[in-house]
DSSP file (Angstrom, degrees, kcal/mol; ACC not computed):
  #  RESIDUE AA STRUCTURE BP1 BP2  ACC     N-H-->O    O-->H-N    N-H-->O    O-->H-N    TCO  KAPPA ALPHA  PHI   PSI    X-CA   Y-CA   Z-CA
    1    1 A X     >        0   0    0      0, 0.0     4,-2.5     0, 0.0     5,-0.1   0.000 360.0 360.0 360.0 -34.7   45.6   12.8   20.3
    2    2 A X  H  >  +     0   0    0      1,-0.2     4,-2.3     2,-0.2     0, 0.0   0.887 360.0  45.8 -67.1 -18.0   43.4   15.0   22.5
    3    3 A X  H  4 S+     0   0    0      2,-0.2     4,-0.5     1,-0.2    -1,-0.2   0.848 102.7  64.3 -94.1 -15.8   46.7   16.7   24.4
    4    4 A X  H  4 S+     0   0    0      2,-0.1    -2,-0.2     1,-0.1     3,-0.2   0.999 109.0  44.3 -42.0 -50.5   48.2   17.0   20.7
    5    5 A X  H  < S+     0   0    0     -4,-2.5    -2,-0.2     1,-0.3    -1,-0.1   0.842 101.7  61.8 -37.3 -58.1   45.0   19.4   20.7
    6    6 A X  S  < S+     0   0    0     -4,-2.3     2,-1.3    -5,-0.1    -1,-0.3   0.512  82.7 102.4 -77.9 -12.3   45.6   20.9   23.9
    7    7 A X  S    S-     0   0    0     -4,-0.5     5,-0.2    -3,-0.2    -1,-0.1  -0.410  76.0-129.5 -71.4  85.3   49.0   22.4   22.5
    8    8 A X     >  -     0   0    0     -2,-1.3     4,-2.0     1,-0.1     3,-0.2   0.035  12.2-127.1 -60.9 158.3   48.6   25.9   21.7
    9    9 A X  H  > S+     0   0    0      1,-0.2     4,-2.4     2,-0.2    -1,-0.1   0.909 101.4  68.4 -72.3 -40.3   50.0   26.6   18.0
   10   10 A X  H  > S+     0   0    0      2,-0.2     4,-1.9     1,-0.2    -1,-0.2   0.949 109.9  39.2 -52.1 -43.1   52.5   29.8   19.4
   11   11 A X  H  > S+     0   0    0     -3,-0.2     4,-6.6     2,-0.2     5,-0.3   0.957 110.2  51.5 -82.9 -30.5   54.5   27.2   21.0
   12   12 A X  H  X S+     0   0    0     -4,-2.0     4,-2.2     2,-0.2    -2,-0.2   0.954 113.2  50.9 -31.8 -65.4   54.4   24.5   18.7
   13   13 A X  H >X S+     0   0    0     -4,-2.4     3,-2.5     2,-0.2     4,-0.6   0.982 107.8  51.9 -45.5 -81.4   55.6   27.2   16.1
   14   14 A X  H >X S+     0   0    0     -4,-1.9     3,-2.7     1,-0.3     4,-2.4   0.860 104.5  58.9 -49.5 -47.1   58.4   28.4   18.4
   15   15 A X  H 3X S+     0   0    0     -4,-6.6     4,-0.7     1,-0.2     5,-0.5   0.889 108.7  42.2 -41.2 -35.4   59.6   24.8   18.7
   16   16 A X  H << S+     0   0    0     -3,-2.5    -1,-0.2    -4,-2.2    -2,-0.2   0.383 117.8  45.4 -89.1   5.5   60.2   24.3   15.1
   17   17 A X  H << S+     0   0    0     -3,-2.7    -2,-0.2    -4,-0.6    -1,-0.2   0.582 125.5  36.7-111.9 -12.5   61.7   27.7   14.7
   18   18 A X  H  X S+     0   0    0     -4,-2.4     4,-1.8    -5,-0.3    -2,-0.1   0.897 132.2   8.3 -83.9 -77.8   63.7   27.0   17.7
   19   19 A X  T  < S+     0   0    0     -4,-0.7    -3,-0.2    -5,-0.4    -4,-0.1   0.365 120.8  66.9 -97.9  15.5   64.9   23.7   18.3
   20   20 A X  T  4 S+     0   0    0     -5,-0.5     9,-0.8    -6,-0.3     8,-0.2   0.707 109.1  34.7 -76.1 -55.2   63.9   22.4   15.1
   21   21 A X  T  4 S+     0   0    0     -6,-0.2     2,-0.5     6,-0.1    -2,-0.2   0.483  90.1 158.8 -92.4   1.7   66.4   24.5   13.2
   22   22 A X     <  +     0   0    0     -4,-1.8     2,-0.1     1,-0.2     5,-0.1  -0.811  59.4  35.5-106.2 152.3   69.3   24.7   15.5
   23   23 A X  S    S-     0   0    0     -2,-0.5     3,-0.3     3,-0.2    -1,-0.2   0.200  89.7-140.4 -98.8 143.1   72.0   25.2   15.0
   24   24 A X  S    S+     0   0    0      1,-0.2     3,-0.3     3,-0.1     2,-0.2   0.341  75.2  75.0 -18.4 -33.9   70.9   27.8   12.2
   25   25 A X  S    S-     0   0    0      1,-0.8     2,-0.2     0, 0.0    -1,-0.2  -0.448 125.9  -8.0-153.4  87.3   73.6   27.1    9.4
   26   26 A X  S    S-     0   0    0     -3,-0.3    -1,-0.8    -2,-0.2    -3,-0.2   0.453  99.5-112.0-104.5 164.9   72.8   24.7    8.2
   27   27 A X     >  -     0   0    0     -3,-0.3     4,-1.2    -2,-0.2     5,-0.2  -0.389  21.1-130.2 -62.9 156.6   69.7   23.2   10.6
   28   28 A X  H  > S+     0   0    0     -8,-0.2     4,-3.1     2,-0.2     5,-0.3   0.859 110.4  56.7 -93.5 -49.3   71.0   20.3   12.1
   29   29 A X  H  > S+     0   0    0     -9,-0.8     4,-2.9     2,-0.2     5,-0.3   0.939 107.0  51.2 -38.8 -47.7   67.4   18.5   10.8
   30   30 A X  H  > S+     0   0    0      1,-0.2     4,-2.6     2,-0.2    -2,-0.2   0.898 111.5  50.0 -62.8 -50.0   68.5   19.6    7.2
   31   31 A X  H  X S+     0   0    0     -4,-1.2     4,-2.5     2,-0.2    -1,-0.2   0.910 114.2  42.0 -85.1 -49.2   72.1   17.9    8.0
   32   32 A X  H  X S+     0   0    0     -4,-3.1     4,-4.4     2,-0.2    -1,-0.2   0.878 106.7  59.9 -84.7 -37.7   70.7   14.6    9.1
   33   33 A X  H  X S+     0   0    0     -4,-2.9     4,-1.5    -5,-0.3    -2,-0.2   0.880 104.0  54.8 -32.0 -57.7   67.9   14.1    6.4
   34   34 A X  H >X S+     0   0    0     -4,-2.6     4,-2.2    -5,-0.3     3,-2.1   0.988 109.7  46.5 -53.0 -54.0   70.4   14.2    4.1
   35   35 A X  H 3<>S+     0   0    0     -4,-2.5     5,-1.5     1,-0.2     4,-0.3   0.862 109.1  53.5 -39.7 -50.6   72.2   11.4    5.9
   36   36 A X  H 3<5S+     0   0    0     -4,-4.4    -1,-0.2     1,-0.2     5,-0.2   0.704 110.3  41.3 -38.5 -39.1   69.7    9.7    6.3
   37   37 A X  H <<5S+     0   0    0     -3,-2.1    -2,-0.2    -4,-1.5    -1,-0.2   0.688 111.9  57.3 -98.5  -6.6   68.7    9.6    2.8
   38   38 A X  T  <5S-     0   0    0     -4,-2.2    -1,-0.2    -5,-0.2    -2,-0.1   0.402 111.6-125.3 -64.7  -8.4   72.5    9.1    1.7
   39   39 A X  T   5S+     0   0    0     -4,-0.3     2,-0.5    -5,-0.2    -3,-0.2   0.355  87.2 105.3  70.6   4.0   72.4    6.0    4.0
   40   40 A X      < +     0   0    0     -5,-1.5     2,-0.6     1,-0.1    -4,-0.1  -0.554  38.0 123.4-117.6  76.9   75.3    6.8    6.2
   41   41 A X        +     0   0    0     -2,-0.5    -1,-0.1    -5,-0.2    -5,-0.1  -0.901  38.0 132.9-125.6  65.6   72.9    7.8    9.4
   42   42 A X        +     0   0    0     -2,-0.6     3,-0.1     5,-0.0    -1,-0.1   0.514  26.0  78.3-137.5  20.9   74.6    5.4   11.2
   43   43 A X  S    S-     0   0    0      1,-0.2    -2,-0.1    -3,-0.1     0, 0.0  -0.114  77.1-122.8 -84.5-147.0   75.9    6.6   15.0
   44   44 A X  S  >>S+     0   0    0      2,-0.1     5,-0.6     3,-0.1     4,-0.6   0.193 111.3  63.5-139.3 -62.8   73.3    6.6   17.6
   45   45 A X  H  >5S+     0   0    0      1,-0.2     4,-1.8     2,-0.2     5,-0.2   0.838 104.0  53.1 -25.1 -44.7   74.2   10.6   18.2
   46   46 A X  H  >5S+     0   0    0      2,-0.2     4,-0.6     3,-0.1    -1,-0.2   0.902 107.2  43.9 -50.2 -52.5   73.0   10.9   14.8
   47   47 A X  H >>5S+     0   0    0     -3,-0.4     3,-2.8     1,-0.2     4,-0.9   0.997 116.2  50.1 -65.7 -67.4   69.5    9.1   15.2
   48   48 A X  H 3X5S+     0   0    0     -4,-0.6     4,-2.5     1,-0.3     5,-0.3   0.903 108.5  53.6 -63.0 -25.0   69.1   11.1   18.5
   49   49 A X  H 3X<S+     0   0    0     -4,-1.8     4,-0.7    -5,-0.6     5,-0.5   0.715 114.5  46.6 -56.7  -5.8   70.1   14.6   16.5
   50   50 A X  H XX S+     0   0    0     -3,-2.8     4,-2.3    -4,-0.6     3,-0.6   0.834 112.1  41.0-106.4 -79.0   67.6   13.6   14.4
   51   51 A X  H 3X S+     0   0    0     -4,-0.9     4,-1.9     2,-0.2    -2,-0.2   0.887 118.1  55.3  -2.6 -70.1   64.8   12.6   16.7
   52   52 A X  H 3< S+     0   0    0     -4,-2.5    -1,-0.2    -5,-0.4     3,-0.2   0.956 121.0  24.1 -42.3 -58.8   65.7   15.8   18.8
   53   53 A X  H X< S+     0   0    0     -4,-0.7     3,-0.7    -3,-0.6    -1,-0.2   0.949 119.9  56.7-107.0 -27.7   65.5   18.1   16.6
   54   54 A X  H 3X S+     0   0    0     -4,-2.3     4,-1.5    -5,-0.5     3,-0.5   0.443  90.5  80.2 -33.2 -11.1   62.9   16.4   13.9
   55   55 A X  H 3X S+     0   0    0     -4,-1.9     4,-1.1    -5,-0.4    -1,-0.2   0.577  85.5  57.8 -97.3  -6.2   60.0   15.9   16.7
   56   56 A X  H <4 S+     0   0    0     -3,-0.7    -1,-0.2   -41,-0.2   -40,-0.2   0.539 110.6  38.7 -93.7   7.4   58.8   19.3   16.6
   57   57 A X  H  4 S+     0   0    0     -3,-0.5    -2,-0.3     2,-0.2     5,-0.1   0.531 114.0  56.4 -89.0 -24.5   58.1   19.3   13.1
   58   58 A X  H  X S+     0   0    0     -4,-1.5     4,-4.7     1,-0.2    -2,-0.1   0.924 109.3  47.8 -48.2 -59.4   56.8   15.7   13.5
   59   59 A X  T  < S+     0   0    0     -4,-1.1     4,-0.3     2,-0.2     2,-0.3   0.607 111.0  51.1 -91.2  24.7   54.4   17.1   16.1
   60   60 A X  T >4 S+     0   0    0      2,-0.2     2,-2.5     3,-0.1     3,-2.5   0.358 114.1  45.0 -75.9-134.2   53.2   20.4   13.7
   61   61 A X  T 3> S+     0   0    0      1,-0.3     4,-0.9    -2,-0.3    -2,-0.2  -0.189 103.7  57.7 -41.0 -34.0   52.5   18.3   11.2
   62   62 A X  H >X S+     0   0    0     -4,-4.7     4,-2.1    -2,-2.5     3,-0.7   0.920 121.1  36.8 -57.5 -51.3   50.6   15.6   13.7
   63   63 A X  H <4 S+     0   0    0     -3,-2.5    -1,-0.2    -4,-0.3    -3,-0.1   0.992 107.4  62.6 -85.7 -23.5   48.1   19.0   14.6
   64   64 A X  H >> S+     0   0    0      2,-0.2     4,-1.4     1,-0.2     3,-0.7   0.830 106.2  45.4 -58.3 -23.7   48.1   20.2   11.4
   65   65 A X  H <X S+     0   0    0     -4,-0.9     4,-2.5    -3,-0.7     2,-0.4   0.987 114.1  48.5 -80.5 -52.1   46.5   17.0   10.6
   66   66 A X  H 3< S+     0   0    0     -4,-2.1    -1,-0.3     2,-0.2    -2,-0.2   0.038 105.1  54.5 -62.6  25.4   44.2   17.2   13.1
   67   67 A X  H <4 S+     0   0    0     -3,-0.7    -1,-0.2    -2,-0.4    -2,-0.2   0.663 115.7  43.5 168.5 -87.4   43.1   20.7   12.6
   68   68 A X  H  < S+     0   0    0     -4,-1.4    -2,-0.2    -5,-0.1    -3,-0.1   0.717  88.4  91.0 -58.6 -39.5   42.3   19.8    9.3
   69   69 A X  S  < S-     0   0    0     -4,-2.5     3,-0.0    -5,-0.2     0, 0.0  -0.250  82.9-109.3 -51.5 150.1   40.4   16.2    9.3
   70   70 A X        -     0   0    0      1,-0.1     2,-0.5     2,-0.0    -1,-0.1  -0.052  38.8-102.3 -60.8 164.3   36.9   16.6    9.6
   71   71 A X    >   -     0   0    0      1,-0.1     3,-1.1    -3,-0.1     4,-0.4  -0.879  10.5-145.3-115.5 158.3   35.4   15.6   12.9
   72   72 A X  T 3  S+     0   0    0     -2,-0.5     3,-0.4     1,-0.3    -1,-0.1   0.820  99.7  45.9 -62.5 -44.6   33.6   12.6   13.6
   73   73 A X  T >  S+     0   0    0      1,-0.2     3,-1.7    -3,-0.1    -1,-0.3   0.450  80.6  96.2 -59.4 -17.4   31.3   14.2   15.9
   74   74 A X  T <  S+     0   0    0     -3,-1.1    -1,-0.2     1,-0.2    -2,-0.2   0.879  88.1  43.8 -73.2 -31.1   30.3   17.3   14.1
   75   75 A X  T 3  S+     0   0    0     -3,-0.4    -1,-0.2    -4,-0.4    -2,-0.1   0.631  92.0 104.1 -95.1  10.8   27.0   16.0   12.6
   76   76 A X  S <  S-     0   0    0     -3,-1.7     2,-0.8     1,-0.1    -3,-0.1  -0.167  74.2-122.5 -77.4-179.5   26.0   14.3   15.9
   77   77 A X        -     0   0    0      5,-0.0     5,-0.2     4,-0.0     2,-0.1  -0.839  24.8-138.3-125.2 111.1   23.2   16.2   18.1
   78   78 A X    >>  -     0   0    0     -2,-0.8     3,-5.9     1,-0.1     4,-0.7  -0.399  30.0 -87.8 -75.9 142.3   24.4   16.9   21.4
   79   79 A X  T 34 S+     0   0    0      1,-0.3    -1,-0.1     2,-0.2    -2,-0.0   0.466 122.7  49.6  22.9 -56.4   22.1   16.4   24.6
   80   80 A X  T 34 S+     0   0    0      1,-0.2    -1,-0.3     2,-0.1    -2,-0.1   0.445 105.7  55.0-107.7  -3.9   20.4   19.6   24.7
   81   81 A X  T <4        0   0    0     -3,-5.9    -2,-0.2     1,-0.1    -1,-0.2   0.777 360.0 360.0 -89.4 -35.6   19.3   19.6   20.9
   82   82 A X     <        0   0    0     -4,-0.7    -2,-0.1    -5,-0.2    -3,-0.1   0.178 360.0 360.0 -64.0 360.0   17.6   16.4   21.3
């Protein structure tokens, strides 16, 4: 989780505007979510379009979570307060 962290958010962004949404009309994600949920997701080109171009919206949402959770640490007293 800690190199999710270490991913700055400008590229993250540009993955999901890049290879997240192509090709552009329609996004290729858009086209394969639907398959999916139509049930007929059923080559193995399909599963990897979907993987491929779903995994940089998998991993914004994976830092957005971390971003947002509290941290475990925060109320601890580091070293040099003690």
């Amino acid at each position: 989780m800690k190199r999710i962290e270490t991913i700055p958010w400008n590229v993250v962004i540009i993955l999901c505007l890049t290879l997240g949404l192509a090709p552009f009309a329609p996004p290729h994600v858009y086209e394969k979510l639907q398959m999916l949920f139509n049930g007929e997701l059923k080559r193995t080109i399909d599963w990897f379009d979907l993987i491929l171009h779903g995994s940089p919206w998998v991993l914004l949402l994976v830092k957005m979570v971390l971003h947002l959770r509290p941290r475990a640490d925060s109320g601890k007293k580091t070293n040099l307060e003690q």
